[in-house]
N, C-alpha and C positions, 0 to 999 in steps of 0.2 A: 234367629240372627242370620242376617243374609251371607250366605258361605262364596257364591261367586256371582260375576255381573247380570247374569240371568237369573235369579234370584226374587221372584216374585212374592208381593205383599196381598191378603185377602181384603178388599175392600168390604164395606159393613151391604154391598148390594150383592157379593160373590166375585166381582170383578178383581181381575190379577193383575197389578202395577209391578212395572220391579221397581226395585229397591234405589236403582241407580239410573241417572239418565243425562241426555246431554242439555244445556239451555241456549239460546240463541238470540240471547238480550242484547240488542247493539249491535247484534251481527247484520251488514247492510248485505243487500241483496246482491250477486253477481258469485264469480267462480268461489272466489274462498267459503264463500258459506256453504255453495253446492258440494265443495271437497271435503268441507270438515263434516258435515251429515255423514256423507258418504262412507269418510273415513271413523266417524265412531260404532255406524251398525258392523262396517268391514271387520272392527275392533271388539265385537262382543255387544256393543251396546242394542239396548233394544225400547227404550224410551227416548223419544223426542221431544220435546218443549218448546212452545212457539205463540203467538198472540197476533189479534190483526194488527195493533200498535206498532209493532214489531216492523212492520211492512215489509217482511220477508218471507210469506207462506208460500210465494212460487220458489223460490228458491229450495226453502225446506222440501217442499214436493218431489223437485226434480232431484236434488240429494236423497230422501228416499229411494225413490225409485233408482236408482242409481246403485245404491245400497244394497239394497235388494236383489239385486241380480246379480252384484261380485262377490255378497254373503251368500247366496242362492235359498234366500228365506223370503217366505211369503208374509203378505201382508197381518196375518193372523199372530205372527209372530213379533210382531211390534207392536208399542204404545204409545197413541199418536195424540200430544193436549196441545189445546188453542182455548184463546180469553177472549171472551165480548166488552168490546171497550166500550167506555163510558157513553160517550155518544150517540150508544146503541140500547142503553138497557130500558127496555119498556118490552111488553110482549109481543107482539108483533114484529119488535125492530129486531131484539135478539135472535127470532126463529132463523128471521132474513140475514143477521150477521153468520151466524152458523153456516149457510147454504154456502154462502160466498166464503167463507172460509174454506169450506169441501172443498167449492167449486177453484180456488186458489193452491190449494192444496194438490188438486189433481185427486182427491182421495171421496171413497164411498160413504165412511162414517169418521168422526174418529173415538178413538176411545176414551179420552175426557173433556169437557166443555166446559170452561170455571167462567164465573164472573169475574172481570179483572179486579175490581175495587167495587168497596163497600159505598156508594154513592145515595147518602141520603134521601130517602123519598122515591126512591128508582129503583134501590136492587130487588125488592118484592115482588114487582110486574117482570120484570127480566126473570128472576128466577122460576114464576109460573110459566113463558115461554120455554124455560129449561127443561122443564118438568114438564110439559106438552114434548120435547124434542126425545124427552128417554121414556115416555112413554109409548110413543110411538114407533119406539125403537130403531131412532134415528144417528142412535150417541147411545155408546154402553155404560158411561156413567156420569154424572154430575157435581159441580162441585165448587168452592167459590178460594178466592184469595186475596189475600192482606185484611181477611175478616178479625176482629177482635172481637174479645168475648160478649160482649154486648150486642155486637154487629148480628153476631151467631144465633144468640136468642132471639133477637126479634125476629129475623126470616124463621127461625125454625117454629114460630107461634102459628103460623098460616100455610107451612108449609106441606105439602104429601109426601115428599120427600126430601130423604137426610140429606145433605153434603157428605160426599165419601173422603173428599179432600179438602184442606183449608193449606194455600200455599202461601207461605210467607217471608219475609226478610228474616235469616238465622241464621246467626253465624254467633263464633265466641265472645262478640260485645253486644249482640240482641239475643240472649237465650229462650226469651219468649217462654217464661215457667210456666204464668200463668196461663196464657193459650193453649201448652201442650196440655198442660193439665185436665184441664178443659175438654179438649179435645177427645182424650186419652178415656175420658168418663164418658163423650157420648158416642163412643165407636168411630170418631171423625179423624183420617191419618192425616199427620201434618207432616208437608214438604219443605224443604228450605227453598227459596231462591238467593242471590248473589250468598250461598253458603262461605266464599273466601272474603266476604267482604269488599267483593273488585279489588283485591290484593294488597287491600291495606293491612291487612293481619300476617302475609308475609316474612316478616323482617321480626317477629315479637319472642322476645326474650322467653319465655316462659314457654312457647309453643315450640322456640327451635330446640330449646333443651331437651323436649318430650321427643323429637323428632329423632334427635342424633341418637337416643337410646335404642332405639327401634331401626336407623338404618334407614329413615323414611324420610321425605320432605314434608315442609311445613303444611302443605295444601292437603297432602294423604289425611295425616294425622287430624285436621279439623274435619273431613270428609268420613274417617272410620267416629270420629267421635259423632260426627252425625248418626249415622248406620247403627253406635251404638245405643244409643237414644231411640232407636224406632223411629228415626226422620228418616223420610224418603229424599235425595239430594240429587243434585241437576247441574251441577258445576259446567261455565259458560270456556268454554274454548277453541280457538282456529288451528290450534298447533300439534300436527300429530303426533308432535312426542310428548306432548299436556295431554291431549286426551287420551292417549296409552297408560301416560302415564298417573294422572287422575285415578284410573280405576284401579290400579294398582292397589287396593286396599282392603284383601280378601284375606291377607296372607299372613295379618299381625292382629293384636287385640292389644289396648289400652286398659292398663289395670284401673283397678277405680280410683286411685291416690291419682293417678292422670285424668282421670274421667271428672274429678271433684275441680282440682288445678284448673281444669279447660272453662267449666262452668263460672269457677269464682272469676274471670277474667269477662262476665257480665258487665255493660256499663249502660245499657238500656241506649244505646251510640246507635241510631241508621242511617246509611247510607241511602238508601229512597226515602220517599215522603213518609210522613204521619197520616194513619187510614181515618184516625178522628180531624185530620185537618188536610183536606183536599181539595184542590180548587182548580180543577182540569177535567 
């Protein structure tokens, strides 16, 4: 169980994730994003999350590096993920989205490259590109997201290599049982993304009751229930007293009578798309 923000997780290739990281979904490009970067590695953090979707990878760049020098930690000391959007996946186009991501980035490699989505007919040549990119040791690990378990077996019939990661929508109304499950069996770590729900979980009777026990907010409390699960979580924030206080969640533990409460509060509810129904 991860004890503090530095906290790293064994990927099934040897590679080390932590546990905890910042995401930057909707974060538009310009100072607040380069502050909040900045401000979560100044903060401990040491995972970044970002996508070319996103159209923010200069910004994230230069908040790195930013980071970096008023943490006074080198690059080896972070973990840096970006996604190949859709538009990109075929072998060739992905090698090419990658490069331009670095090259966006300001950065040499990074340490994990997902597939954005499970895109019908496509993610199989994308993920051989993938797989040409960590073998040549271009990217320290590889790995896909919003895969469902189906999505999972058929890349992995043709595949040379595993997904170390499958990152997906999790939070207390998409539990995602049977992916982790899944996952859990073929050594594949599963991440949450929008883990708060984009903050419609909130305000929820059941979770504020578990909170005030503890002396925690509502957001900690879904965030350690992540952690205790074995999800790796990424919670999206501008606000440095959100992102301070986000990680805040080293320092308590949810009994399981909470852990079971958080669970039964499933309603199969997402806030993104559906990975079997996608049309972008």
């Amino acid at each position: 169980m991860a004890s503090s923000l530095q906290d790293r997780v064994t990927l099934n290739n040897g590679t080390k994730m932590p546990w905890f990281g910042l995401g930057v979904f909707k974060v538009e490009e310009g100072p607040e994003l380069v502050e909040a970067v900045k401000t979560a590695i100044k903060h401990g953090y040491r995972s970044i999350d970002t996508a070319a979707i996103y159209g923010n990878e200069e910004g994230v760049g230069q908040g790195i590096r930013e980071g970096m020098k008023e943490a006074g930690i080198t690059r080896e000391e972070l973990f840096v993920t970006s996604k190949v959007w859709n538009s990109d996946l075929g072998y060739e186009t992905a090698i090419a989205a990658y490069e331009l991501s670095l090259k966006k980035l300001g950065l040499e490699y990074l340490d994990l490259y997902l597939i954005h989505w499970p895109v019908e007919g496509k993610y199989k040549d994308a993920w051989k590109g993938l797989e040409k990119l960590y073998q040549d040791g271009k990217v320290k690990a590889i790995g896909v997201s919003n895969f469902q378990v189906h999505h999972l077996k058929d890349l992995m019939e043709d595949a040379q290599v595993k997904p170390v990661v499958n990152q997906v929508e999790l939070h207390p109304h998409l539990t995602q049982e049977e992916v982790r499950a899944y996952c859990k069996e073929q050594g594949i770590q599963v991440e949450a993304w929008s883990p708060l729900m984009q903050g419609q979980l909130l305000d929820h009777p059941v979770l504020d009751e578990i909170a005030k026990k503890h002396n925690k907010t509502i957001a900690q409390v879904i965030l350690r229930w992540d952690l205790q699960h074995e999800v790796i979580t990424i919670p999206k924030s501008v606000k440095e007293q959100r992102i301070i206080g986000n990680a805040q969640v080293f320092d308590f533990e949810l009994i399981e009578e909470e852990m079971v409460k958080i669970d039964e509060l499933n309603q199969n509810k997402r806030v993104g798309p559906d990975p079997d129904h996608i049309d972008f």
